[in-house]
C-alpha positions in Angstrom: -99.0 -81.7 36.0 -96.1 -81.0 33.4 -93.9 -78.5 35.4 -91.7 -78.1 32.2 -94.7 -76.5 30.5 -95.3 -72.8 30.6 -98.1 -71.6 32.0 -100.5 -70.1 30.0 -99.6 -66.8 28.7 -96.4 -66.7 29.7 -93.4 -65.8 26.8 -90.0 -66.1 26.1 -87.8 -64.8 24.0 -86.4 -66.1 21.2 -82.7 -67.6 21.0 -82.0 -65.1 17.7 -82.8 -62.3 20.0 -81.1 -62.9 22.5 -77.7 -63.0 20.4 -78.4 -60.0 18.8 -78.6 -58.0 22.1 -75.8 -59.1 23.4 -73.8 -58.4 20.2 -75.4 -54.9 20.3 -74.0 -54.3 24.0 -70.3 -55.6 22.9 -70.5 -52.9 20.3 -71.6 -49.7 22.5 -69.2 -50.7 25.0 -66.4 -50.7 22.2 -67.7 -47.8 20.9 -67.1 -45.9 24.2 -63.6 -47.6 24.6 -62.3 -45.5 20.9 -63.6 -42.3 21.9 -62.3 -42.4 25.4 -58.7 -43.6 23.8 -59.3 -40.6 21.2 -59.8 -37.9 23.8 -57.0 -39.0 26.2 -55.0 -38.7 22.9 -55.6 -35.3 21.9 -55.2 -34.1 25.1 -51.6 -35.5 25.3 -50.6 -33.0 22.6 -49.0 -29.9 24.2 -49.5 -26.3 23.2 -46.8 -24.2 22.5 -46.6 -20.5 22.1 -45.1 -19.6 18.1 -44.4 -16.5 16.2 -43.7 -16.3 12.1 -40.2 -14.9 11.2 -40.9 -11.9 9.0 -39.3 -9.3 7.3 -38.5 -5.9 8.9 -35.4 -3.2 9.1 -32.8 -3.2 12.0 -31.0 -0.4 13.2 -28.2 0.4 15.5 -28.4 4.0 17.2 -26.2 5.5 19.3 -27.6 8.4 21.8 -24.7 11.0 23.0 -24.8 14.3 24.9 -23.1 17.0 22.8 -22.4 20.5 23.5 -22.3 23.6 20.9 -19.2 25.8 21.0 -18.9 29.0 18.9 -17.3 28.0 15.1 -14.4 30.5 16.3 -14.0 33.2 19.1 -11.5 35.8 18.6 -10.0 38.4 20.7 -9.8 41.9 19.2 -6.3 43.5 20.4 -5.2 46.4 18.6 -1.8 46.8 16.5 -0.9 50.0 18.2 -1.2 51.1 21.2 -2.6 54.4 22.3 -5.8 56.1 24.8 -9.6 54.8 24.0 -11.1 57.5 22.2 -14.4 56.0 21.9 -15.9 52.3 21.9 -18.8 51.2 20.2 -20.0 47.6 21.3 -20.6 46.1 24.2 -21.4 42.6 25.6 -24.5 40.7 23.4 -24.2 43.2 20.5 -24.2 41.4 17.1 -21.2 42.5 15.1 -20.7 42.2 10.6 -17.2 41.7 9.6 -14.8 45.7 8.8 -17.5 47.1 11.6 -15.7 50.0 13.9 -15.9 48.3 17.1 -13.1 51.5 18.9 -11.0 54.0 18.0 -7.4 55.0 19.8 -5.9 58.2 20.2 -2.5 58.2 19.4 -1.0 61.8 19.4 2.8 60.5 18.1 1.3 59.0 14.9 -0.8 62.3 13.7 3.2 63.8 13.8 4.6 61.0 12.0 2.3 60.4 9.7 2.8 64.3 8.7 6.1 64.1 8.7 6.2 61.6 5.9 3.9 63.6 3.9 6.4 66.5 4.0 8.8 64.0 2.8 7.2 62.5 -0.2 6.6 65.8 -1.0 10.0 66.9 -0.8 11.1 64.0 -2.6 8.7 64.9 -5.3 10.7 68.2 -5.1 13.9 66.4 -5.7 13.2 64.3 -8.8 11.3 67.8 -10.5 15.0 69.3 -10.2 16.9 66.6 -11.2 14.5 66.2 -14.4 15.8 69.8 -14.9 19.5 69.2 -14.1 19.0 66.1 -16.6 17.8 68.6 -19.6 20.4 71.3 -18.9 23.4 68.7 -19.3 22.1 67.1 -22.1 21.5 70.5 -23.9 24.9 71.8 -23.0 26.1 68.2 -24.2 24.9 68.4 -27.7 26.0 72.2 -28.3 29.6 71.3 -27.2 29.9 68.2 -28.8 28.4 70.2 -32.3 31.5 72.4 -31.6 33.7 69.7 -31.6 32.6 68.2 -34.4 33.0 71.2 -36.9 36.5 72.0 -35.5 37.2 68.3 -36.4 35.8 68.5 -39.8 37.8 72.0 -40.4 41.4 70.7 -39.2 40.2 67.7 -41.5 39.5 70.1 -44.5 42.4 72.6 -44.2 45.1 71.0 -41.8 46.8 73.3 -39.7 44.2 75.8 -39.8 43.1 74.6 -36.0 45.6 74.2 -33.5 45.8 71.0 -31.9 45.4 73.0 -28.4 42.1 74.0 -29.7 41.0 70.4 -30.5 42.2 69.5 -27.4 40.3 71.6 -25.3 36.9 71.3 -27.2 37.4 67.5 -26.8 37.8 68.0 -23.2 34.5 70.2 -23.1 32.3 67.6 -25.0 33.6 64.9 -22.5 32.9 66.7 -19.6 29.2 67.7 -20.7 28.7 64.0 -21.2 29.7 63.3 -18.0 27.3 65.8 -16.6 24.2 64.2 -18.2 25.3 61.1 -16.6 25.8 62.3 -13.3 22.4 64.2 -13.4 20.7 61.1 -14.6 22.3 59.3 -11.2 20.6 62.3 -9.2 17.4 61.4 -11.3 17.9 57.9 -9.9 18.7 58.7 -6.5 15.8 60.9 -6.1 13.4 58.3 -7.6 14.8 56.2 -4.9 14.2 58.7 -2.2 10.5 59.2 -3.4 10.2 55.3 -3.2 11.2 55.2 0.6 8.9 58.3 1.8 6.3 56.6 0.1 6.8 53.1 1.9 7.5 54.9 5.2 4.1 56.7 4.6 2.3 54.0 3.6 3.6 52.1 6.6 2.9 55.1 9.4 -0.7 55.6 7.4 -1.2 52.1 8.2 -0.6 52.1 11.7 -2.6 55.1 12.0 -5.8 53.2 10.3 -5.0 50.6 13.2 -6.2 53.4 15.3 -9.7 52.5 14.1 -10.4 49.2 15.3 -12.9 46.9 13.2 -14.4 43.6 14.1 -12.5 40.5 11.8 -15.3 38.3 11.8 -18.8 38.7 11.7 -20.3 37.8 15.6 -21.0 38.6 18.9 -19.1 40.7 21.2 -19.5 38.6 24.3 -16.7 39.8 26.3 -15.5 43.8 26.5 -12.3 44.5 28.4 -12.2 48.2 28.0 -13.6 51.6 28.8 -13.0 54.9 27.5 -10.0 56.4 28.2 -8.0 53.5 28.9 -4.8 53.0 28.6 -4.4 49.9 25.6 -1.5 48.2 24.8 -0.6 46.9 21.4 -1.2 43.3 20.4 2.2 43.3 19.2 4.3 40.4 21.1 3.4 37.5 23.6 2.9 38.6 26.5 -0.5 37.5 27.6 -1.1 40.3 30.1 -2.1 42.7 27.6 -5.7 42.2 27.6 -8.1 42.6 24.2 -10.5 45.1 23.6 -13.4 42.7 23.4 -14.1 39.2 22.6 -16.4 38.1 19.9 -17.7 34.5 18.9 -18.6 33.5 16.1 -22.2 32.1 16.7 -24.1 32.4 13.5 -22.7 29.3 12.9 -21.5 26.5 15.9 -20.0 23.5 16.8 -21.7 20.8 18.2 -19.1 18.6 19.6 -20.3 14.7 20.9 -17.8 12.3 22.6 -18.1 9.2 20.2 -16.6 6.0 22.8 -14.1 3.9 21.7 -16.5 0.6 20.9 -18.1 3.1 17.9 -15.3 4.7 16.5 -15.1 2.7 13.6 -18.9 3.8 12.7 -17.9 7.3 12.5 -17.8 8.7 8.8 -17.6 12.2 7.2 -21.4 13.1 5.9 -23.3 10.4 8.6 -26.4 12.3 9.8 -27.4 12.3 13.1 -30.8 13.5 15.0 -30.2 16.6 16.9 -32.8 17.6 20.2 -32.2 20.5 22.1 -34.7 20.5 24.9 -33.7 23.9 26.2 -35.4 25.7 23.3 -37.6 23.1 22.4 -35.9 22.4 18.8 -35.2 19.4 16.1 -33.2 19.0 13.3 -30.8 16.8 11.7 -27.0 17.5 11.2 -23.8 16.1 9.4 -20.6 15.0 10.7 -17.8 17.5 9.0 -15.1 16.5 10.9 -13.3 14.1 14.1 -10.1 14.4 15.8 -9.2 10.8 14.7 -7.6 10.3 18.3 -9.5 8.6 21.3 -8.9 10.2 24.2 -6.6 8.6 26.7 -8.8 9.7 29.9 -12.5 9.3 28.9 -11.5 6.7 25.9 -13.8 8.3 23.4 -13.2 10.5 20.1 -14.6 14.5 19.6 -16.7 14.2 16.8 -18.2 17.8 15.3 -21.3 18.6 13.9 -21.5 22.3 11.8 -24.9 23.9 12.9 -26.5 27.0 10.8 -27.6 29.6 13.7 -28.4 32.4 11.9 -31.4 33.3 14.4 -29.0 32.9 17.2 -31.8 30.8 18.8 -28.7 28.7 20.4 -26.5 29.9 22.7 -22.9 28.2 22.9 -22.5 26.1 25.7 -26.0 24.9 25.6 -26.4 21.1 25.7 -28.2 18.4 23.4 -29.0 15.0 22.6 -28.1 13.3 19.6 -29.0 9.9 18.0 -25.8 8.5 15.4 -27.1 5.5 13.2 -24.2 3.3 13.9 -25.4 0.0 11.4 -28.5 -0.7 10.0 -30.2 -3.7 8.1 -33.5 -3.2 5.9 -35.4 -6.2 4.8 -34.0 -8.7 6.6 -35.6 -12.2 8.6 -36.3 -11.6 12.0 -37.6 -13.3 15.2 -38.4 -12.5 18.5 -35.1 -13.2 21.1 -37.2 -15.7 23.3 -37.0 -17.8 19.8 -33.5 -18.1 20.7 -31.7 -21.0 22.4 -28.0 -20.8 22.9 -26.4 -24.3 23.2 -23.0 -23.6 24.0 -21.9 -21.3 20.9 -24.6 -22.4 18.3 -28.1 -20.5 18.2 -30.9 -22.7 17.8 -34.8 -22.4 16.9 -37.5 -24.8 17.8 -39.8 -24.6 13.9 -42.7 -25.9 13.0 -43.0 -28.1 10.0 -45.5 -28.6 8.3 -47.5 -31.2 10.6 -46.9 -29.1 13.9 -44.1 -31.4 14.7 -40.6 -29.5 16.4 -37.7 -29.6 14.0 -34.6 -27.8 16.1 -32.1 -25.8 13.7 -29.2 -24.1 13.9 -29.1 -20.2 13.4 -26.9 -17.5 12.1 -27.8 -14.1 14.2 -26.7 -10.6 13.3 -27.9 -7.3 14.9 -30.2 -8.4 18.1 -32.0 -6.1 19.6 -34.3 -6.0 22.6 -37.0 -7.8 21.2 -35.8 -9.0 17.7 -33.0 -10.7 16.4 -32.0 -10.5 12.4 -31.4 -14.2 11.1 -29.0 -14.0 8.7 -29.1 -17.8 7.8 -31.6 -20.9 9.0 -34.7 -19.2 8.6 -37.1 -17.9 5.3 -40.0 -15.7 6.0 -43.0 -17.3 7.2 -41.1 -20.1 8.9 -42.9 -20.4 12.3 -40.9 -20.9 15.8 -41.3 -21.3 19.5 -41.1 -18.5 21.3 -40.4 -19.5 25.4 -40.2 -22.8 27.1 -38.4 -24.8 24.7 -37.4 -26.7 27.4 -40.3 -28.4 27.4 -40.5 -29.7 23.9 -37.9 -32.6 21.7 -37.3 -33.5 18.7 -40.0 -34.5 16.3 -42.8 -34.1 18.7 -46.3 -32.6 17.7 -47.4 -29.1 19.3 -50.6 -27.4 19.1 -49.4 -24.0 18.1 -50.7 -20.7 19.7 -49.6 -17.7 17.4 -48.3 -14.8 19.1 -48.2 -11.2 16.9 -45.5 -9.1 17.4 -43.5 -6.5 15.2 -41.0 -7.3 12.7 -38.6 -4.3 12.9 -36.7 -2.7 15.7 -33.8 -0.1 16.4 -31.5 -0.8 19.0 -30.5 2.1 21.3 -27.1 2.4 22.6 -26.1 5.0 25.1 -23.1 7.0 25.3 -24.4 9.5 27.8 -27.5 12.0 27.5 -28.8 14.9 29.1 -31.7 15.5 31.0 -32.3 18.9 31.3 -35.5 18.6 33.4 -33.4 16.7 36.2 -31.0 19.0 36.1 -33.5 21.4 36.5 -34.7 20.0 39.8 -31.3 19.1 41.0 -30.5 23.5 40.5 -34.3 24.3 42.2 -33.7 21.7 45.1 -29.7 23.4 46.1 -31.7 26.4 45.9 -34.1 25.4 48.8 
């Protein structure tokens, strides 16, 4: 038997076949060899958080306790002194400017004030009789100097038909009357003069006596009163600080809110800045100007008094009460800006880890101007819609590719500063817990 033959039935399989399977297995094995190398590749690429530099406003506020004060307070003293006759206002009544407020009793004045009445009278008296006086001399002047001119025009006419005595002696007369209407013209004066002085020293005691009546200078409220009727009050009339006033008043239609600007913000501070007003005590907003600052920081607390004029017309404020304000110190509108964990300082220089493009790092220098909390204004090395890593920078270099992960966030901020506020509930607590 031929043991090299097949048996009958039996098959094999052809050489071509053969070569084809195996070529088929040396391509699904490469086939699984790219898409293994593929996989492994793009899980190599790290993701990275980003946010896109946009365009917002930054502000700088500054927040500052402030107290109101009254726009003026006055005390009320007399001019004269004298006994209360009657007072009219107490404490917390609201006052117009020429109101009565008291009136004094002030016996010697009534006397004096009479007294120069009688005078002017009599002086009126005087300068009647010297207007008479002046009209007798002058008509007694012109008949003797007539007289003396005819005997002068007679001795001219017929000489020797006048003595020279009689010449003489109507000379003498005309002379004389002239000096008369002179000297009753000096009486004239004299008494005008007189009439002058009565009526200054009236006008003078008529004045003190109005002082007896005692009216409020300024339109306000009496907040203070210091006397009673029947008192004793002495004239505001020198320094000495004992005598006391007859009330107090404030001015409080209109107040001043005073805030304690610190040193570092002094330089913001300009006449007509507005700044946002709260006064939680009465549960009231509005917005104010700055009129006025004493241009001199304070050598103690280091800041400046800074004034805001406040309409208060209601009265719904009270001087002394407290509030809050907010003073724009800077502020940028439309401007780049990033979140701060963009940021990386290297020594001085800000930097940015960007995007390009291809999702590949680029690291650039900065220029920062306000920062805030959360955002920072680029002011160079950065346009809108340029896209940078925010956190872990650390973990990335130069050039490399990032899957990028993009994180909203808002493009505008303002920056609070505090300079001191109020907090009127604590101090509400603080009161109610002593009290206990």
């Amino acid at each position: 038997m031929d043991i090299h033959k097949p048996a009958t039935g039996a098959r094999f399989p052809a050489p071509h076949m053969l070569a084809f399977g195996a070529l088929l297995c040396l391509a699904v094995s490469a086939c699984h060899g790219h898409g293994d190398r593929a996989a492994a590749g793009a899980a190599s690429i790290p993701t990275a958080r980003i946010a896109t530099a946009q365009r917002g406003n930054m502000s700088r506020v500054l927040t500052l306790a402030g107290q109101f004060q009254p726009y003026q307070v006055v005390d009320v003293h007399p001019k004269v002194s004298g006994y209360m006759r009657k007072i009219n206002v107490d404490i917390g009544d609201i006052v117009k400017q020429g109101q009565t407020l008291a009136v004094l009793e002030v016996p010697e004045l009534k006397a004096q004030l009479q007294q120069t009445v009688f005078e002017t009278a009599q002086s009126k008296e005087e300068i009647a009789r010297a207007q008479h006086e002046i009209g007798s001399a002058e008509a007694t002047h012109a008949a003797l100097h007539s007289a003396y001119e005819r005997l002068q025009e007679a001795a001219k006419g017929h000489p020797g038909l006048i003595a020279q005595q009689e010449l003489d002696d109507a000379q003498a007369k005309d002379l004389s009357s002239e000096a008369q209407v002179d000297s009753a013209k000096a009486a004239m004066a004299a008494a005008q003069q007189h009439m002058n002085s009565a009526r200054a020293n009236n006008q003078r005691i008529q004045a003190l006596h109005d002082y007896t009546n005692v009216v409020a200078p300024i339109d306000g409220v009496v907040i203070w009163r210091y006397a009673d009727t029947g008192a004793l009050i002495q004239g505001g009339t020198n320094s000495n600080n004992s005598d006391l006033p007859i009330v107090r008043i404030s001015q409080s239609q209109l107040l001043r809110l005073r805030v304690p600007v610190p040193e570092d913000d002094v330089r913001f501070v300009r006449d007509g800045d507005t700044l946002s007003v709260r006064v939680d005590s009465i549960d009231r907003s509005f917005t104010g100007k700055i009129v006025r600052f004493t241009r001199d920081v304070n050598f103690e607390t280091r800041t400046m008094e800074t004034e805001i004029d406040v309409e208060n017309r209601d009265l719904s404020i009270s001087p002394g009460m407290y509030a809050n304000t907010m003073l724009e110190l800077s502020q940028r509108q439309n401007v780049v800006t990033i979140p701060i964990e963009a940021l990386v300082l290297k020594g001085s220089q800000n930097t940015v880890y960007a995007l390009d493009s291809s999702n590949r790092v680029q690291i650039r220098d900065v220029s920062i101007g306000l920062q805030g909390q959360k955002l920072a204004e680029v002011t160079a090395g950065l346009l809108p819609g340029d896209r940078v890593i925010i956190g872990g920078q650390e973990n990335y270099y130069q050039g490399e590719e990032v899957s990028p992960l993009l994180t909203e966030g808002p493009s505008s901020e303002t920056v609070h500063e505090t300079g001191g506020t109020i907090d009127m509930k604590a101090e509400q607590e603080q009161h109610d817990a002593g009290k206990n």
